[in-house]
PARO-831498 format. One line per field, with one value per residue (C-alpha): x, y, z; residue in one letter. Coordinates in steps of 0.1 Angstrom, whole numbers. Layout:
px: (X_...)
py: (Y_...)
pz: (Z_...)
rest: (a_...)
//
This chain:
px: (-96_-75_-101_-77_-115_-98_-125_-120_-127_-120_-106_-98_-59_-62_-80_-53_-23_-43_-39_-4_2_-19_8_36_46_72_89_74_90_87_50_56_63_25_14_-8_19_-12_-28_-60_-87_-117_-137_-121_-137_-116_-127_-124_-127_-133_-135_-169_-156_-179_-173_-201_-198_-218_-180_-167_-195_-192_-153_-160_-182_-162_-132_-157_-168_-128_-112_-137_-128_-156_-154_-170_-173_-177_-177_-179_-174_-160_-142_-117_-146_-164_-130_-111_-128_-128_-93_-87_-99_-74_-103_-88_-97_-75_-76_-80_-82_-76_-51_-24_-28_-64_-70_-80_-41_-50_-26_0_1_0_30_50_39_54_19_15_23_49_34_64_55_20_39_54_18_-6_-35_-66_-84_-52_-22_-1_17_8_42_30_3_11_21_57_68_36_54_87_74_74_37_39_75_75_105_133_139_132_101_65_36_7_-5_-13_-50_-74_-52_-56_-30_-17_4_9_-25_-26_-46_-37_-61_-32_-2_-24_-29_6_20_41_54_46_83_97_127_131_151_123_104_122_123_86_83_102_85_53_67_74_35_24_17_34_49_34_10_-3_-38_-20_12_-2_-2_34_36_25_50_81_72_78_104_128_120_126_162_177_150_129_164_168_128_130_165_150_115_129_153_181_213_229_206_194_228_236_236_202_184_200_188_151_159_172_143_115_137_137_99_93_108_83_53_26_29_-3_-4_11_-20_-47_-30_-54_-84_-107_-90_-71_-95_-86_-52_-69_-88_-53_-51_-86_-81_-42_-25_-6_7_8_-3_0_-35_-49_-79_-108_-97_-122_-154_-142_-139_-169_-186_-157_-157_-126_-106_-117_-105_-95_-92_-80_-41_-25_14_41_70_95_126_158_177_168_157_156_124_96_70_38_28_-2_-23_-34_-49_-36_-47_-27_-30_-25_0_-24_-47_-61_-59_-31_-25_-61_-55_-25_-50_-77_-52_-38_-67_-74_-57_-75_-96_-128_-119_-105_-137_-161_-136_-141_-176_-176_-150_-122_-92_-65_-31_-25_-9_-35_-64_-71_-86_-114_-123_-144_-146_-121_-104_-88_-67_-59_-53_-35_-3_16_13_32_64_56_65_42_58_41_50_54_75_74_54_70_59_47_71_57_60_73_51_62_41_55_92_92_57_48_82_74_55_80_101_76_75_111_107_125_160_166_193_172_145_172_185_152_145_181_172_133_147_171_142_123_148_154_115_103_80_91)
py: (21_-1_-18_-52_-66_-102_-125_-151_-184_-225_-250_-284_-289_-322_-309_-286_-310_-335_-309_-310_-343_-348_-331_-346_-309_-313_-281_-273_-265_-230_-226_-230_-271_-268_-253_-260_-258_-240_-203_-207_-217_-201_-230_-239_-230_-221_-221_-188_-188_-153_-141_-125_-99_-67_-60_-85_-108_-91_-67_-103_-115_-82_-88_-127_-114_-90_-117_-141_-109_-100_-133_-162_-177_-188_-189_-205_-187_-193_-167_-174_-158_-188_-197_-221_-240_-243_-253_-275_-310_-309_-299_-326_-346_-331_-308_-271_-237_-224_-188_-184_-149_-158_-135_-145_-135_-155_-174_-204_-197_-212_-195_-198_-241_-239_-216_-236_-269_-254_-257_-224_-218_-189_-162_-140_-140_-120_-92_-94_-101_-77_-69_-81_-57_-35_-21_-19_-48_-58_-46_-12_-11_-21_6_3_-17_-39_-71_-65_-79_-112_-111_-119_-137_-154_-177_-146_-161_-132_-149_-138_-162_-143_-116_-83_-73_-48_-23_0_30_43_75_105_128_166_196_206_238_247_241_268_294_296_289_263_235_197_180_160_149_144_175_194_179_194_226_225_214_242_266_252_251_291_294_276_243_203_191_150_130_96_76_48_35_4_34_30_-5_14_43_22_-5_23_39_8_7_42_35_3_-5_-42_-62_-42_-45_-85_-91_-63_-82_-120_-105_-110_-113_-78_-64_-37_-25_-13_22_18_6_37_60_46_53_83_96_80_95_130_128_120_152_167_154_170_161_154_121_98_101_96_71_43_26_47_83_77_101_129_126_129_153_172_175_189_214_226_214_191_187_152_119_76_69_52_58_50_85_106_83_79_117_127_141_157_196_207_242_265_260_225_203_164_157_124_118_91_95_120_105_98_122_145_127_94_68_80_48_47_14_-3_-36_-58_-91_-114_-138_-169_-201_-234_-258_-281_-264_-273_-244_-223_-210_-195_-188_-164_-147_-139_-130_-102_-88_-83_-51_-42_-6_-26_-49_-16_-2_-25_-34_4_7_-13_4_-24_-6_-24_-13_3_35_65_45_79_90_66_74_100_119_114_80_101_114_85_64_89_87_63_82_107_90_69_33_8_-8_-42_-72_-73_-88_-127_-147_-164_-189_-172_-157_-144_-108_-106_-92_-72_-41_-36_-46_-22_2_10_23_56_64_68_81_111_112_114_84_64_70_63_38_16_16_3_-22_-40_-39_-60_-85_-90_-97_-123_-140_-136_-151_-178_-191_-183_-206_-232)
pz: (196_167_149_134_113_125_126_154_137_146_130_141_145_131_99_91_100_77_42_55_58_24_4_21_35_7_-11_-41_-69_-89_-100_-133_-129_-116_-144_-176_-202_-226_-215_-201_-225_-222_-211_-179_-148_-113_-80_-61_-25_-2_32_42_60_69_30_24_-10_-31_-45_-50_-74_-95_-96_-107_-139_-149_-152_-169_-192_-197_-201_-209_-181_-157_-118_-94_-63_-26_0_36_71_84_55_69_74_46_26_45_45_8_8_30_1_-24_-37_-35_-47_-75_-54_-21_0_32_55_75_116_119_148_126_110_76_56_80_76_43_46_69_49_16_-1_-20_-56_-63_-79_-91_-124_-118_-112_-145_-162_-180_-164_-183_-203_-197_-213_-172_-158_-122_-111_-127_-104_-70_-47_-36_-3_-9_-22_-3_27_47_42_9_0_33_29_25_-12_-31_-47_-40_-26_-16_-30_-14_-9_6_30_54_58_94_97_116_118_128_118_84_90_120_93_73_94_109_75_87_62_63_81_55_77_116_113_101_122_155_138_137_178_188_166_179_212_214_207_238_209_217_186_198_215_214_221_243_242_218_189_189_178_135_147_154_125_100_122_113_80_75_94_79_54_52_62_92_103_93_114_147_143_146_176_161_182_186_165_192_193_156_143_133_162_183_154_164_203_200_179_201_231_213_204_241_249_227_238_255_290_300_277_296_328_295_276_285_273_289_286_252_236_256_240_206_215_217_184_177_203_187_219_201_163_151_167_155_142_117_95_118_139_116_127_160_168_141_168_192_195_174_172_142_107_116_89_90_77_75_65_66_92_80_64_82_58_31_0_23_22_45_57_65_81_66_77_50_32_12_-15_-25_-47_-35_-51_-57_-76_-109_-128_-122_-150_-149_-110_-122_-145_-124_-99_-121_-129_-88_-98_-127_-126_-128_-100_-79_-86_-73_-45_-37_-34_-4_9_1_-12_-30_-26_-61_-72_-81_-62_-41_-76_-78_-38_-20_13_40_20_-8_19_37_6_-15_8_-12_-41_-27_-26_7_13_29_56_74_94_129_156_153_179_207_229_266_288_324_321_289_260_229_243_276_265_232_236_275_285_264_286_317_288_286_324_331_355_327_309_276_288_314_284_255_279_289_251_247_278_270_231_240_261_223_206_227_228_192_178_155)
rest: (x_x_x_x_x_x_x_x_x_x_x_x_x_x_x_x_x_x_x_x_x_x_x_x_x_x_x_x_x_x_x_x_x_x_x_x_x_x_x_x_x_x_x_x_x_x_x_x_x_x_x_x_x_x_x_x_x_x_x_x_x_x_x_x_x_x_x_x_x_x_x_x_x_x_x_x_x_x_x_x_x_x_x_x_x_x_x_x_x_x_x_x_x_x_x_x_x_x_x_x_x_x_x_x_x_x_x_x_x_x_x_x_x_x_x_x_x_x_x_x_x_x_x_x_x_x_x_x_x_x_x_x_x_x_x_x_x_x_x_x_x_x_x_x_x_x_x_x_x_x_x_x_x_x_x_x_x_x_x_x_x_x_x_x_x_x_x_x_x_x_x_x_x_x_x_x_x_x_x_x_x_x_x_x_x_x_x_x_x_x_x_x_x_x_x_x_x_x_x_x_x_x_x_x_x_x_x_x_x_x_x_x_x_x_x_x_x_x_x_x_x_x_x_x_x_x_x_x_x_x_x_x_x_x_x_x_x_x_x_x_x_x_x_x_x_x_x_x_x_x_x_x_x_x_x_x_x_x_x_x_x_x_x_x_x_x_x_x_x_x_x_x_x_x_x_x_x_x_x_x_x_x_x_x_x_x_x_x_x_x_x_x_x_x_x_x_x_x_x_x_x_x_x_x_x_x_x_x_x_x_x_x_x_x_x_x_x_x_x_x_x_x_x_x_x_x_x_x_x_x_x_x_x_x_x_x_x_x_x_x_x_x_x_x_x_x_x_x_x_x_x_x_x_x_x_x_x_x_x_x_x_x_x_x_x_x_x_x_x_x_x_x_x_x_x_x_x_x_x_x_x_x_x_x_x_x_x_x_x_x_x_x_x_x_x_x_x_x_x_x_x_x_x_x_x_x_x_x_x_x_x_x_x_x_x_x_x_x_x_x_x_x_x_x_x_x_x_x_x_x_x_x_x_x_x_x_x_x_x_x_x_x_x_x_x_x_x_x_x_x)
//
């Protein structure tokens, strides 16, 4: 099933209110008010400060030399599982790390007070930066969507905070080994795409299927992007009044509505945490075309019986309209500098170079892959697939639907997700569904958190 590589961490309320409270939870100014007016020199040291995820430390320490080795600059590294932690009291102190890489969605929610308590530098001007040891700007290297997110210019000011890190695709996987044989073409548009079920259909083949209904949450995150773009995903995602009831929003119903008519029908009975392979298995066995997944799908199936000739294929969601921006929805990290930092000047710089080819590379080898363009190059296996799909003309899409304080019987899942299942079914109508999306919105809106 989805594997999110959240670490469940705790840290005291009071601690974290305290680094607030210590800064005064003021605005800051641009970045550039905090900053050394000189470049770095090559004797200042900054603290760096990383996650121990399951990519271990050891990538991190390879990164830090080759910075030192490139720039002069010397770094001081910790790395922690428990991060939050190990930081905190001396940031309590008015002791912080120049760079932190600490992602939002933690339970701890680090990042997230420092966030609402205006205490992150802007970082806008890294894009503009040259990567050390490089002729490319960062701009030049990030794959697109990545920085036009609420992830990582959270305050909807056009101005960039945190800084995108190791990623993980989802898309829409099938049997490119099926597409072979019956010399069928890759959909690149939803029109295409129904051409495709109903040629697959006269062959005894369903266009769709889907693990569980909770595989819908990447599929309809992209969806909107792909209708209406990040300003339509941000205003749908915060529940926006009337926002359900625009063009766009019935372009995503009456696609999911469509699909549903196009799925395999046996889905719905095994989309559940105990049967949810079967459905996969679908695809092995060419019973169905295309299902949600996301990169762990290869592992998890490695040893599931599978039709001949089959072959793993992963693509974005076709484009609304020919020539039209297809998404693929991605998960990732972020890294960010405190406004209170020392050395941001030398922050900026070490952050840039997070994107150089020597940093990708030894981010790689552990199998963390930064969102850059061309990075499939550098990969093996199964992850030059996976990763090459932004290079293809594919936008990231991320963010999800903002948090809201508990409502009995109301989740995001079963207001937006389950119902496709009774869509699949028949026992549902796209109408009842589209109205309990409106009503268990409003409720959303009306007890977001503050």
């Amino acid at each position: 099933m989805k594997k999110k590589r959240l670490l469940s961490v705790f840290l005291c309320t009071s601690m974290v209110a305290s680094l607030v409270a210590g800064c005064g939870g003021q605005p800051q100014a641009d970045s550039g008010s905090n900053a050394d007016a000189d470049a770095p020199k090559d004797d200042v040291t900054i603290k760096v400060a990383a996650l121990e995820t399951g990519y271990g430390s050891d990538m991190w320490k390879e990164v830090c030399d080759a910075f030192t080795a490139e720039t002069g600059i010397k770094v001081e590294l910790t790395t922690d599982k428990k991060l939050e932690d190990v930081i905190g009291p001396s940031m309590q102190g008015g002791d912080y790390p120049d760079v932190i890489h600490l992602a939002t969605g933690r339970e701890a929610a680090l990042t997230e007070q420092f966030i609402k308590g205006n205490m992150i530098a802007e970082v806008t001007d890294v894009l503009s930066m040259q990567v050390p040891g490089e002729d490319a700007k960062v701009s030049d290297k990030i794959a697109g969507g990545f920085t036009d997110t609420s992830l990582t210019n959270p305050y909807n000011d056009g101005k960039t905070y945190l800084m995108p890190m190791f990623y993980s695709p989802c898309g829409l996987f099938y049997n490119a080994g099926l597409l072979e044989q019956k010399g069928w073409a890759l959909p690149t548009t939803w029109d295409e795409m129904w051409e495709l079920g109903d040629k697959a259909k006269a062959e005894g083949i369903y266009l769709f299927t889907y693990p569980t209904t909770g595989y819908f949450d990447t599929f309809f995150y992209a969806l909107m992007y792909s209708v209406g773009g990040p300003e339509f995903f941000d205003k749908a995602t915060r529940y926006e009044e009337g926002i359900w009831e625009t063009p766009e929003a019935q372009k995503c119903f009456d696609i999911i509505a469509k699909l549903a008519s196009y799925t395999n029908p046996i889905t719905p009975a095994q989309a559940n945490d105990q049967d949810f392979t079967q459905n996969q298995q679908l695809v092995l066995d060419n019973k169905a075309i295309f299902m949600p997944n996301g990169t762990w799908i290869v592992g998890e199936m490695a040893e599931a019986p599978r039709a001949d000739g089959f072959k793993w294929g992963m693509t974005a969601l076709p484009a609304i309209d020919k020539g039209g921006d297809s998404y693929s929805y991605t998960w990732f990290e972020q890294a960010w500098i405190p406004s209170g930092a020392e050395h941001i000047d030398a922050a900026k710089q070490f952050m840039a170079f997070l994107y150089s080819d020597k940093a990708c590379e030894a981010f790689a080898k552990s199998n963390a892959i930064q969102p850059v363009l061309n990075i499939a190059d550098k990969l093996q296996g199964d992850n030059v697939l996976f990763y090459s799909i932004y290079d293809n003309g594919a936008k990231a899409a991320m963010g999800n639907f903002a948090a809201f304080d508990a409502i009995p019987g109301v989740e995001v899942r079963t207001v937006f997700l389950d119902p496709v299942n009774s869509l699949v079914s028949g026992d549902m109508t796209k109408e009842t569904w589209i109205k309990g999306i409106i009503e268990g919105s409003d409720k959303m809106r009306a007890n977001l958190k503050k």
